[in-house]
C-alpha positions in Angstrom: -25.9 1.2 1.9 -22.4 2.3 1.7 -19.6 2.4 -1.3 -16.2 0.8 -0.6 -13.5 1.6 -3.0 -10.6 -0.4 -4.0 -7.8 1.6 -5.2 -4.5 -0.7 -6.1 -1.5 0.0 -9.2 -1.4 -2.7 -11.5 1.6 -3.7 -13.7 1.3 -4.0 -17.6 -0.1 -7.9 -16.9 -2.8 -6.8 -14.9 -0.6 -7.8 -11.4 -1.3 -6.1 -8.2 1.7 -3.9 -7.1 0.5 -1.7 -4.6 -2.4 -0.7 -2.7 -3.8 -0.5 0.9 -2.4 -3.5 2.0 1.2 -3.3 1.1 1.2 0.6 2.0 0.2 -1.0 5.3 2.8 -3.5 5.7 5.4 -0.7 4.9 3.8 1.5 7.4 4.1 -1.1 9.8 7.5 -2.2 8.8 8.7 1.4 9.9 6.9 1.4 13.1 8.0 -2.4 13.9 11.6 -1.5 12.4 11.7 -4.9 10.9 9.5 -6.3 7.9 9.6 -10.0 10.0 7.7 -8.2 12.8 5.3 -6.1 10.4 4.4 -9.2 9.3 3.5 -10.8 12.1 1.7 -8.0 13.2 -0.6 -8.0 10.4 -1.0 -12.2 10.8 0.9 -12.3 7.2 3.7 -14.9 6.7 7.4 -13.0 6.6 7.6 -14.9 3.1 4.3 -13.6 1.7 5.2 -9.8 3.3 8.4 -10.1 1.8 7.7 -11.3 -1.7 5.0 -8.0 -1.7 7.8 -5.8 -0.8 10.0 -7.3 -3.2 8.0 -7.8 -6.1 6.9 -4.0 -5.6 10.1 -2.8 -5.9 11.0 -4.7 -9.3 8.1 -3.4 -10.8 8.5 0.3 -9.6 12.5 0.2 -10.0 12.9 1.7 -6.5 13.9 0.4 -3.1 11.1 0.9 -0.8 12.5 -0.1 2.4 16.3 -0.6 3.7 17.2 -3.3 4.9 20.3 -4.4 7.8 20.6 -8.0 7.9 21.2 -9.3 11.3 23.9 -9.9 13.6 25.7 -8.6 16.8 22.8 -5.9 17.2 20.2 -7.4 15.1 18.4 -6.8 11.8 15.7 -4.4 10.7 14.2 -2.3 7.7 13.0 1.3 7.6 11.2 3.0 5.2 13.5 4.9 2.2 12.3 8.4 1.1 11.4 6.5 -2.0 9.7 4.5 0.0 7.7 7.4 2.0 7.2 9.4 -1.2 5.3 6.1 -2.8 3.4 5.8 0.4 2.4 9.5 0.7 1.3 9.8 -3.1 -1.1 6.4 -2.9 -3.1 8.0 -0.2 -3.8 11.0 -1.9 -4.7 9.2 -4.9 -6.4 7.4 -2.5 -8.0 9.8 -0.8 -9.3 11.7 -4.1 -10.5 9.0 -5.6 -12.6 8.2 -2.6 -13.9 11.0 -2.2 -15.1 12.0 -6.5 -16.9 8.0 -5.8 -18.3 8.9 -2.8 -19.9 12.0 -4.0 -21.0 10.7 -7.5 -22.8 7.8 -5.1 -24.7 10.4 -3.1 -25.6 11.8 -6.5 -26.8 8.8 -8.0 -29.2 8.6 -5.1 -31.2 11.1 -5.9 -33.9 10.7 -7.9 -32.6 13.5 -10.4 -29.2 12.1 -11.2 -28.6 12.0 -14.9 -26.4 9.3 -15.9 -24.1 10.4 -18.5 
């Protein structure tokens, strides 16, 4: 057996604003330097990748990524600092919360674990 922890910010109505797969998508965005090519990297429509990023960014009242439209040299998007920031404080949250579950389900394998 193994636990698998789902860690994802949800808005007042209960709807999904960020988590592993959107920090994901921005991570790819920045390595791709276009949301478009994220996208397709990740097998996601551009309209479903781009309707995460924006809906994110309404709900947290930040721009995560900048965007160039395109032109003479082309388009792209990079990350913001807001957008790294957001990025670098899910995976610690991430990361901690992973690893207090992880070691209360090696607890609660033992025959001596106490429920509280």
């Amino acid at each position: 057996m193994k636990l698998d922890c789902k860690i994802y910010i949800q808005d007042e109505d209960g709807n999904k604003i960020f988590g592993r797969g959107p920090c994901e998508l921005l991570r790819r965005t920045e390595e791709c330097g276009s949301l478009n090519a994220a996208a397709k990297d990740m097998g996601m429509a551009y309209s479903k990748a781009f309707r995460i990023v924006r809906d994110a960014e309404k709900a947290l009242g930040f721009q995560l990524l900048s965007r160039t439209t395109g032109g003479k040299n082309g388009g792209g998007s990079h990350l913001t600092e807001n957008g790294r920031e957001c990025i670098r404080r899910y995976e610690i949250l991430e990361k901690r919360i992973k690893d207090f579950a992880l070691k209360e389900f090696e607890a609660a394998s033992r025959e001596d674990y106490r429920y509280v």
